[in-house]
N, C-alpha and C positions, 0 to 999 in steps of 0.2 A: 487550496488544492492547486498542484501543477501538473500540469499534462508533457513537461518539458522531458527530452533526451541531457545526461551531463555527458562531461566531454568522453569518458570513456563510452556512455552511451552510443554515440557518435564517432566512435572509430578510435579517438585516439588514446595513448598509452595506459598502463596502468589494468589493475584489477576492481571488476566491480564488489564493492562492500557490502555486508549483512544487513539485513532489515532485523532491528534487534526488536524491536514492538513483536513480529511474527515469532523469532527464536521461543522470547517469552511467553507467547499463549500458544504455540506448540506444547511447549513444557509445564502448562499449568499443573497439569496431572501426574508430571513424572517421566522419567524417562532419561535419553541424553541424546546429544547431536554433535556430530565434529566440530570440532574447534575453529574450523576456515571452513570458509566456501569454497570447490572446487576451484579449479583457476578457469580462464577461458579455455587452454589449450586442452583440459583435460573433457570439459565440458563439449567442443568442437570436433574432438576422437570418437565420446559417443554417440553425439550427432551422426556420424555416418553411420553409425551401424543401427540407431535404434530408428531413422525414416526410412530406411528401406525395410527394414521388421513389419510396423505397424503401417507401411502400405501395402505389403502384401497380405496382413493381420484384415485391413478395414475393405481390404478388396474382397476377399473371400469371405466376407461375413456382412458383403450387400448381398451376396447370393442368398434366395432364398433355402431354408434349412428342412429338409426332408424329416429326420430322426430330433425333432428338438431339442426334449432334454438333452441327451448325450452330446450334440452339437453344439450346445449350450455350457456345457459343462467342460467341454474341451475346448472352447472358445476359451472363458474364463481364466483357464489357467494358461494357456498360450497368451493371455495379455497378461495375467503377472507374473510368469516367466520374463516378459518382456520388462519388466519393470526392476526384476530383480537384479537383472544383469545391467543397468543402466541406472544406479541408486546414486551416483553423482551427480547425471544428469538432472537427476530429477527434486535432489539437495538444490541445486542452484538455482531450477526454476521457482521452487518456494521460497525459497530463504535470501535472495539476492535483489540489493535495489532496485527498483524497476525502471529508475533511472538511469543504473548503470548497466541495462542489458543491451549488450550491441545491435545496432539497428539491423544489420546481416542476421540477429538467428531471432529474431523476434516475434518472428511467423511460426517459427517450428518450436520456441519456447511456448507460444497457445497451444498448438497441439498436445506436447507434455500435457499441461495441466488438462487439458481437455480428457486426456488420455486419464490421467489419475481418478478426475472424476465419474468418470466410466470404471473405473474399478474399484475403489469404494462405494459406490452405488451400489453392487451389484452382491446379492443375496447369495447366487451361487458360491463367491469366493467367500464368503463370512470367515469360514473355518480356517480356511490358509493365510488368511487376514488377520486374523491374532493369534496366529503362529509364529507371526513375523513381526516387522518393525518397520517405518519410515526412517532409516537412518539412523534409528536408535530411540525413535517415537512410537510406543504401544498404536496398533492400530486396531483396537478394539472399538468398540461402534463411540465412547466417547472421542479418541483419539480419529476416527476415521468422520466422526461429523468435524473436528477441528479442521482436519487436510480439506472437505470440502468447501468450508467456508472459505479460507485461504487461497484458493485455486480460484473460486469464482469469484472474489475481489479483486485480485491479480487478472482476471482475463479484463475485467473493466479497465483497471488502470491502465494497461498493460496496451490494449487494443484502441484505448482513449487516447494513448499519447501520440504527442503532435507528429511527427516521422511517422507513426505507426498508419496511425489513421484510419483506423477500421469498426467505426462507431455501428456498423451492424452486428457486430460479434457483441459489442458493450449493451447494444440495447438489448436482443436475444437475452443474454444472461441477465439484467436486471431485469427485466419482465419476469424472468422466472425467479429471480430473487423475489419479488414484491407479491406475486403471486401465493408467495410462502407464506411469505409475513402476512398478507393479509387472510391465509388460513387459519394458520395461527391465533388469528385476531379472531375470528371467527369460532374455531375451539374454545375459547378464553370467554367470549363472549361481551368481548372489548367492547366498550363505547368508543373508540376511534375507527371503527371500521373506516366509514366514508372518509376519516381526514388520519390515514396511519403515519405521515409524518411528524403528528403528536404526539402517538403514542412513547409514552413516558421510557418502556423497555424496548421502544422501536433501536430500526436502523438507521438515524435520521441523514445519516450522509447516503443512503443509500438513493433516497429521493432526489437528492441532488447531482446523484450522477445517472440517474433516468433523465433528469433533468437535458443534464450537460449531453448524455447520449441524444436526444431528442433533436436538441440543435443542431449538434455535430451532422446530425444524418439529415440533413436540411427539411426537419419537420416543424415549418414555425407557424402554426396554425393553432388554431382554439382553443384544443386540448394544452400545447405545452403553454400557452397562455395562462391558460387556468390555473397549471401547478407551477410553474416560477411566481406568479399573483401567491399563491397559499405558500409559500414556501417564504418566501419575504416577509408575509405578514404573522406567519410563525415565527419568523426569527427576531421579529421587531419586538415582539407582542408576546413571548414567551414566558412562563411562567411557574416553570415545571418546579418544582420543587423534591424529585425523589433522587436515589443517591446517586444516579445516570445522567443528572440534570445537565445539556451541555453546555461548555463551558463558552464564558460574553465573546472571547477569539473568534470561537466557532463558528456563533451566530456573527458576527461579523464580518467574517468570513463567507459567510453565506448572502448573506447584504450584499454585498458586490459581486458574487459570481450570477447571482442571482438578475441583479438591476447590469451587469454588461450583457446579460442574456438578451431582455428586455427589454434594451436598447436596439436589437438587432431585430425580435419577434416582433414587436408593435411597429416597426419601421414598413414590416413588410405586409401586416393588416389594412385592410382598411376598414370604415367605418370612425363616427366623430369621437378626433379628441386622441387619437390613437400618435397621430403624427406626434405632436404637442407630449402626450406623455414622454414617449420615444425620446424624444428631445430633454425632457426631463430628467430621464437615465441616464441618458448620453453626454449630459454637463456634469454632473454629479460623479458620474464614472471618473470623467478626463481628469477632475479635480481631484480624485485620488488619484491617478497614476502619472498625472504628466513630473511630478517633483519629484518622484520615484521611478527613476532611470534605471535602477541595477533589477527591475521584477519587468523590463520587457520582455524578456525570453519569456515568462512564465504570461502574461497579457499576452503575446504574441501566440502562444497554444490555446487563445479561446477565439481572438479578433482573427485572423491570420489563416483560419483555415480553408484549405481549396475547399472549390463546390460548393461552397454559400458565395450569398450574394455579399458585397460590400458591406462592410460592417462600421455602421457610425463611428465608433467607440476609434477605430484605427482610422478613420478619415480624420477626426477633428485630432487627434495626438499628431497626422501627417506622417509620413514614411520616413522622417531623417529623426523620427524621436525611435522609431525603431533598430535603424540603419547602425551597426555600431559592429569596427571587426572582432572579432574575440565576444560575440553574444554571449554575456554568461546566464545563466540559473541561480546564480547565489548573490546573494549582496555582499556588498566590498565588505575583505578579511581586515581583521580590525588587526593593525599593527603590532599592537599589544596582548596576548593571551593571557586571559588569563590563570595564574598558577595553579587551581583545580582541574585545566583540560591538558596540564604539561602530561605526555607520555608517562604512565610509572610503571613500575611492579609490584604485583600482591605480594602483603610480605610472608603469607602463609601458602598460597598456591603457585606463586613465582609468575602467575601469569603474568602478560602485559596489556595494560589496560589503557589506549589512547582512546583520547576525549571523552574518560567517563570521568565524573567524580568519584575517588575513592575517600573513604574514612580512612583519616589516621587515627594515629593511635594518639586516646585523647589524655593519657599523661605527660610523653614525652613530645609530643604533635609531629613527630618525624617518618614513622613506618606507616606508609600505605595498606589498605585490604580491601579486596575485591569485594563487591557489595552490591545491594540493590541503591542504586544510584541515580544522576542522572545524566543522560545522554543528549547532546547536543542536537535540535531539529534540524535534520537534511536541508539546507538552504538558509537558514537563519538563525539569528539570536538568539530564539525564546529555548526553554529549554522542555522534555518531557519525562515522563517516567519510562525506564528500560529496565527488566528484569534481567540481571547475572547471576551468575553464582552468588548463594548465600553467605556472607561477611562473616558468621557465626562459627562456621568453621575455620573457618582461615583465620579466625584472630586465635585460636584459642591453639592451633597448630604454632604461628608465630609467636606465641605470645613464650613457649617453651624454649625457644634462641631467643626473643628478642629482651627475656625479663631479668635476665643479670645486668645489660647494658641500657636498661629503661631508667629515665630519670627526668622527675617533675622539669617543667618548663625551665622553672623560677633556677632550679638546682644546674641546668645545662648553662642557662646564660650565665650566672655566675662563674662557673667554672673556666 
């Protein structure tokens, strides 16, 4: 996990990119969504007109309401009137990196989702709600628990990042995330109640950013003791075996966000033995990150944050392992690309498809198609699944031009 701003994040040029993971579970169930994400400039136009809307919307609806229902009922739809007229806006706060949201509208991009989720909650609008669409997304109670999952994962990351820095907004809404789950768990009649970051169909990164909220808001007492401890020794020790099982990265990845935590919470405990661990974390950390210079930015949004106290973990690296101009978030571009992430075009949809993998076509190995593929991870190497358009049509569209001039491999290089 990174809590970092990229450069567009941060002011400079360019437009911010798709979250293609969200596109895809928007769309599980069907539907469509514009092809780009608004630009800034367009997204900044509605900016002005939908905060002064929904401040005069949230001012006259702290008023207490004399005629309920009715007041009720016309509230409702004066907030998705409000919604409707601002479907850009509201495109880019779901569906755009949260990386590259600029740090100037990052306050009023929470609101949005804030906003959204106040209006799919809300039993009054039901009707006008699947009348309509998210942008070209059914918002029917499937489609409208999707939008809310998404809005409250987004305010976490969103209000957790290092600029942002507003880990009151991130714990509020995990609190009430975990409170779910563990109704849920309680409906179900789970044997993970007391330990739900087990739970096999849990949200297991959700505990980790209770977690990470926890810290950020300089709460490093007992309690986040207790669950960075169970969060560790579930990742160490895990053994899940169902088809959600997560994956060794993950918990890996949790091992260290987990032990640089805990390097700062036990420093600040007392009681025997606590320093001593501390210390234990704290060597073990460095050793991962001191050889790995191009992931300070992303070290730098856990160790680095105002309003905590000093943080081991950035004492022993020392300030000149952090100090570097041009801070990036990504690790160094590897010279060479390679030929799967070159820009191409479907050869049945004509789209263009940069840094997916596309299938060619596997007699002549020359015509690209847009496909369920995979998409390169924001910041790194490794690679994940990204749902696009289905390859199925688009070859069988292509395959109509491209099957007079197809010709086995073996037959082209000869020729």
């Amino acid at each position: 996990m990174s809590y970092t701003a990229s450069a567009i994040g941060r002011g400079g040029p360019g437009e911010p990119q798709e979250d293609a993971g969200i596109r895809g579970f928007l769309l599980t169930d069907g539907g469509t969504l514009p092809p780009r994400l608004p630009t800034i400039a367009i997204v900044r136009e509605q900016m002005k007109t939908f905060i002064p809307l929904i401040s005069k919307y949230l001012a006259a609806n702290a008023r207490p309401q004399t005629t309920a229902p009715t007041a009720a009922s016309e509230n409702s739809l004066e907030l998705f009137t409000i919604f409707t007229q601002h479907q850009s806006l509201f495109h880019f706060s779901v569906l755009a990196v949260i990386a590259d949201i600029p740090h100037d509208l990052a306050v009023n991009i929470l609101t949005v989702l804030e906003i959204l989720l106040s209006m799919t909650g809300r039993n009054g609008l039901r009707a006008s709600l699947e009348q309509s669409t998210f942008c070209g997304v059914p918002m029917d109670p499937s489609g409208c628990y999707k939008l809310q999952m998404t809005a409250n994962n987004r305010k976490i990351w969103l209000s957790l990042r290092h600029d942002v820095n507003l880990p009151v907004v991130a714990l509020k809404t995990t609190y009430e995330m975990v409170q779910q789950h563990k109704q849920d768990l309680i409906d179900q009649r789970s044997p993970y109640l007391n330990t739900p970051w087990r739970d096999p169909d849990g949200k297991k990164t959700l505990y980790v950013q209770l977690a990470d909220a926890l810290v950020f808001s300089n709460k490093l007492g007992e309690t986040t003791k207790y669950l960075l401890e169970q969060l560790w020794e579930w990742a160490k020790t895990d053994h899940d075996t169902s088809l959600l099982k997560p994956s060794k990265a993950l918990r890996k990845n949790v091992v260290l966000i987990v032990r640089t935590h805990l390097s700062l919470v036990l420093s600040q405990l007392e009681g025997p033995g606590n320093a001593e661990k501390s210390k234990q974390h704290t060597d073990w950390v460095v050793s991962k990150y001191r050889p790995n210079r191009h992931v300070r930015a992303s070290l730098a949004s856990y160790v680095l944050r105002p309003g905590l106290p000093e943080h081991p973990v950035a004492k022993a690296l020392g300030p000149e392992w952090f100090d570097s101009p041009g801070l990036s978030w990504r690790p160094p571009i590897p010279t060479e690309i390679p030929s799967k992430f070159v820009t191409a075009a479907c050869g049945g949809c004509e789209k263009v498809a940069p840094r997916l993998e596309l299938l060619k076509c596997s007699r002549c190995q020359s015509v690209f198609y847009w496909c369920v593929g995979l998409v390169r991870a924001v910041g790194g190497e490794k690679l994940m699944r990204g749902v696009v358009d289905s390859s199925r049509e688009c070859q069988k569209a292509a395959w109509k031009q491209h099957k007079s001039a197809c010709k086995p491999v073996e037959d082209a290089h000869a020729g």
